[in-house]
N, C-alpha and C positions, 0 to 999 in steps of 0.2 A: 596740707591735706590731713583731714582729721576723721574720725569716724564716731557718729553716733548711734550707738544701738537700744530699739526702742522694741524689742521682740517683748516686754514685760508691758509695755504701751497699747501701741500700732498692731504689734501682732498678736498680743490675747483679744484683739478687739473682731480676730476672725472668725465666725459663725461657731458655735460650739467649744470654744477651746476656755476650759477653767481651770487654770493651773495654780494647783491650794502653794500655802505658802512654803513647805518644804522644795517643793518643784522650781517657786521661784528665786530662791536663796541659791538653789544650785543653781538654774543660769545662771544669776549674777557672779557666784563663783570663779562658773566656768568662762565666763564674757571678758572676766578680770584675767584670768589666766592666759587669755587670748592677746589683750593688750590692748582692747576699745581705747578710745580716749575720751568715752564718755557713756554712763548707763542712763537711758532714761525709765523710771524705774513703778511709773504706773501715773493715774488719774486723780488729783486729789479729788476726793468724795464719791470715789469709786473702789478704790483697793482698800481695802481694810489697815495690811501689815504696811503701809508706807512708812511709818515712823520706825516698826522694828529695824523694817528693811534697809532702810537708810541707814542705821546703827550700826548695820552688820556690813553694809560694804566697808563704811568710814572704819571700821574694826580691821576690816580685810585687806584694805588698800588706803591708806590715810592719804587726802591727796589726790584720790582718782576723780573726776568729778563726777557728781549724779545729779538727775534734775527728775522734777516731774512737769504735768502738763496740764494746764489749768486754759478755762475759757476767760476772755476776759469780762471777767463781774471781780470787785472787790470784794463779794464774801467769800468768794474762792480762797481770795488770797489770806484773810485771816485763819483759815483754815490749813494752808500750808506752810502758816509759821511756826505750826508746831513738829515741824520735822529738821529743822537747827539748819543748819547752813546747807543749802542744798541752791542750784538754778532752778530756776521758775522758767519754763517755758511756756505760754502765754500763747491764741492760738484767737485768732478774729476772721470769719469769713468778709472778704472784700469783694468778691462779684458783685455787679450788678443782680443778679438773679437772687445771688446768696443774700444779699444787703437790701433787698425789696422783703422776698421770702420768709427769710428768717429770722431778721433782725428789725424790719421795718425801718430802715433810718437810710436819707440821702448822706449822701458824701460827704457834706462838711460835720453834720450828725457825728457821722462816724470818725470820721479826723479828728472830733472834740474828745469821745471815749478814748480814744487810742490815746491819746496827751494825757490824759486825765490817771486812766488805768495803770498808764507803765510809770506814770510819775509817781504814783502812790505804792508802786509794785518797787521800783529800784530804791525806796526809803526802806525797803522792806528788806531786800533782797542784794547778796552780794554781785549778784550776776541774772541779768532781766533778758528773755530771750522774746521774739514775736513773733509767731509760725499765721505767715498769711496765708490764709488758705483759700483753694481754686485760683489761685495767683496767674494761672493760665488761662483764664478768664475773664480778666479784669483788664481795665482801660489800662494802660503802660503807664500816662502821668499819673493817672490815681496811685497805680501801684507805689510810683515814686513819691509822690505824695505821702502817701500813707509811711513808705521809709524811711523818710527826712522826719515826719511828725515822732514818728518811735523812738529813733537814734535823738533825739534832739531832748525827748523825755527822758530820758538813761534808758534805752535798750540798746545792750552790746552785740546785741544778734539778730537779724531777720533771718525766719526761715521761711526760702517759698515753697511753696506747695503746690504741685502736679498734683492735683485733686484726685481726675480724672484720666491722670496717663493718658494725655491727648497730644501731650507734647513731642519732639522727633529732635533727636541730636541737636542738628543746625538752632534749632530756635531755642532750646536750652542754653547754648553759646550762645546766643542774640543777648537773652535775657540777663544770664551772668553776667555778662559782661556791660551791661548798661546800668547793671546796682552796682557793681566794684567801683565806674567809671563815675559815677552820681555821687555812691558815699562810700568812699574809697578808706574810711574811718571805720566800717562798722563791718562786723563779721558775719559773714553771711554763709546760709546752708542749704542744703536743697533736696525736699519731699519728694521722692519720685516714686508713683503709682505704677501698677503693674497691666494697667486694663488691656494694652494692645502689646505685651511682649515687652517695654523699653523699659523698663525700670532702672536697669543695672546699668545698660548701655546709657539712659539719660542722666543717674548718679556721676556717673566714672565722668562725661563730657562736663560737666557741669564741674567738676575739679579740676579739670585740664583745662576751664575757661578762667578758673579765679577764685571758684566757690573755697571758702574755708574748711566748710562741712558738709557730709551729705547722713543720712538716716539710711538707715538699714536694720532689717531683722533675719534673723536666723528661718534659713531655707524660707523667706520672703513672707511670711506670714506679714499677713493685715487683711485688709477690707476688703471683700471682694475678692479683684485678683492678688492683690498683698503689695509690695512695696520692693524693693532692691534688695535683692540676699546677700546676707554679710557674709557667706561663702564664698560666694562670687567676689563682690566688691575686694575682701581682704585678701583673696589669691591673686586679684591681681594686680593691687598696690604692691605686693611683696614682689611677683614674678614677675614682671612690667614695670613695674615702677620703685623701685629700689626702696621700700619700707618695710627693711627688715625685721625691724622691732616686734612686727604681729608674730602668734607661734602658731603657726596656719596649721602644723600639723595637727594641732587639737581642736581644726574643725569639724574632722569626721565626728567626733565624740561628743562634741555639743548638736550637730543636727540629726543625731541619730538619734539622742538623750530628746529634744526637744520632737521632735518627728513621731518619736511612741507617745508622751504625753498630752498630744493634739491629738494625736487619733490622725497622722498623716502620713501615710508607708512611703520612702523616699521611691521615686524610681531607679533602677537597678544601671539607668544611662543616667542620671541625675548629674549637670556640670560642677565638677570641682569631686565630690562623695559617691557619685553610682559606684555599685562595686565591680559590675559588666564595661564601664566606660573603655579599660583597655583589652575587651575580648575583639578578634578582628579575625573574619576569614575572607574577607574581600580578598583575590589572590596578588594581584599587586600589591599591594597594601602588605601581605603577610609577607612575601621578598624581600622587599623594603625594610621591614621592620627586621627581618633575621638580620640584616646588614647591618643597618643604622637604625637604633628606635626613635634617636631625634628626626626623622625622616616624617616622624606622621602621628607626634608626639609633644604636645606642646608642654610639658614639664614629665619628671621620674612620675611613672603610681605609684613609687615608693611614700614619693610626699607625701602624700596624704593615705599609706597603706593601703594602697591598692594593691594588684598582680596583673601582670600581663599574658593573657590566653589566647596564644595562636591556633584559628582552630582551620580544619579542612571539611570541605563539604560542598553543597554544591555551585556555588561563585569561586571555589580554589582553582587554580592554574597549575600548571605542570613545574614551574620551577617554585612553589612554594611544597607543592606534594615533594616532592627531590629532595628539599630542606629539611622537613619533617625525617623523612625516611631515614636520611643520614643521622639527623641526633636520635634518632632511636636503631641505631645501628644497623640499618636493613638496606641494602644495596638493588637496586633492579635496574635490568636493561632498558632502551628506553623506548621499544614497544612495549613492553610489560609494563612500563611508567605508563606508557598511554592505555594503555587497559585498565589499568587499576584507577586510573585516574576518573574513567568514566563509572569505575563499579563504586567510586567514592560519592561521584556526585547523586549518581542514582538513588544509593542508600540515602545520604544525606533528605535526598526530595521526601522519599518514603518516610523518613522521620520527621522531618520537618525543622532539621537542628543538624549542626555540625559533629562532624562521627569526633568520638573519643579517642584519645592515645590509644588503647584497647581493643577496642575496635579495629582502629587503623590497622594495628598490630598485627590480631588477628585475620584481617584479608587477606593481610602478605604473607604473613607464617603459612597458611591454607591455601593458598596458589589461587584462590578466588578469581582471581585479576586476571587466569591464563585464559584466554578463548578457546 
């Protein structure tokens, strides 16, 4: 299980987002700090600083590996040999639709390029990757077709592509597990879109089916709806799945870092980074939690510097108002627990927000709560 991140890719490739090259040097940085196990690190004949930038990870991390991402034509690729040892990832629409549309060429047309391009690509290149794209779209022998022809040229990767996030757990597992079982030799990874919500969920199943690798970018930037957030994905290889190695706790700081530079304000519930995630006044839920916070808690906030904010207001219940009251040292009977209880929810309504420590305080110092 390995992780590639393409947030210098797939996600400046989101509507408005131009990140000059100081910006991108820090993610890379900070991606490396994280423990990716792979940067993909722009377009050749689209980013300018690809050859600096290359320079500067290989500077930063000797060894880590970095690839860019090329269509396949051969002038692309004379063009990314001037960036020294880097993967070439290589990137062909195979639909039926795409392969009419875009490319004009039937089937075997295209099986010729594909032979053609990665045979010329891997004399080139120490490591040839193939990202088939709308792969969830395509006939299944084509697809296989098309992977037998790549691996057999020297591609050590197929990557498929949820183009369209039309795909759904189950058929992700269908899919994986018919290229592992086909060409159980080549290393395979998997694009997963964000158009209907699955991204992360079709990422994560897709390595629990066989996949070697999946793509991901920082708080999910790409196309449209974006792609698998490597917030997600890496909090839960680490907490789920025993891949220590990543330092998750310097996620907050890359999607914050990346979040202002898009011009994209996180939300304050955001999974893995909101900073509200552990505010809770549901009043079971606040009980529970004074108890046990692994009760309704799937990891510390601390991980990832969060806090945890119990608050009261108007969904609180009588034994979490009780709880409160005692860590702030204030004792009431327990009709006046139910009075106060009701003068909490009220106010709460009228605010439209949970009362404050403060607040609270002052109810009860002030007899508020007496009938």
């Amino acid at each position: 299980m390995a992780v590639l991140d393409t947030t210098l890719r797939e996600g400046e490739q989101r509507w408005g987002i131009y990140f000059s090259a100081k910006v991108r040097r820090e993610i890379v940085r900070r991606l490396v700090a994280l423990g990716v196990e792979e940067i993909e690190l722009g377009t050749v004949g689209c980013h300018q600083d690809l050859v600096g930038l290359a320079a500067f990870v290989r500077e930063l991390s000797p060894g880590l590996p970095v690839s860019v991402w090329a269509p396949l034509r051969t002038a692309d690729l004379r063009a990314a040999m001037s960036l020294g040892a880097v993967r070439l990832n290589l990137g062909v629409p195979v639909s039926p639709l795409q392969r009419e549309r875009r490319l004009g060429l039937g089937r075997q047309e295209l099986i010729k390029r594909v032979r053609r391009v990665v045979r010329f690509a891997a004399d080139l290149f120490p490591y040839v990757s193939l990202g088939l794209e709308d792969a969830s779209r395509t006939e299944k022998d084509f697809l296989l077709e098309v992977g037998h022809a790549a691996f057999s040229a020297g591609a050590r990767r197929l990557r498929l592509s949820d183009t369209l996030g039309i795909l759904e757990p189950a058929e992700v597992m269908h899919l994986v597990r018919s290229f592992k079982e086909s060409l159980p030799g080549v290393e395979l990874a998997f694009h997963a879109h964000n158009d209907f919500g699955l991204a992360s969920a079709n990422a994560l199943t897709a390595l629990s089916a066989g996949a070697d690798w999946v793509d991901a970018s920082v708080l999910g930037l790409g196309e449209r709806a974006g792609i698998a957030r490597l917030e997600e994905i890496l909090a839960y290889l680490y907490l789920r799945k025993g891949k220590i190695h990543y330092r998750i706790q310097l996620l907050p700081e890359i999607c914050h870092f990346v979040s202002w530079h898009a011009g994209d304000p996180c939300s304050e519930f955001k999974p893995i980074i909101g900073r509200k995630l552990f505010y809770c006044e549901t009043g079971l839920h606040v009980e529970a939690l004074y108890k046990t916070p692994a009760l309704y808690e799937p990891f510390p906030p601390e991980l990832f510097g969060l806090e945890r904010r119990l608050g009261l207001g108007a969904k609180s219940g009588r034994a979490a108002l009780k709880r409160t009251l005692e860590r702030l040292g204030l004792r009431l009977r327990r009709q006046e627990l139910s009075v106060l209880l009701e003068e909490v929810r009220r106010r709460s309504r009228e605010c439209g927000r949970p009362l404050s420590e403060k607040e609270l305080r002052e109810l009860a110092n002030k007899g508020k709560f007496v009938s």
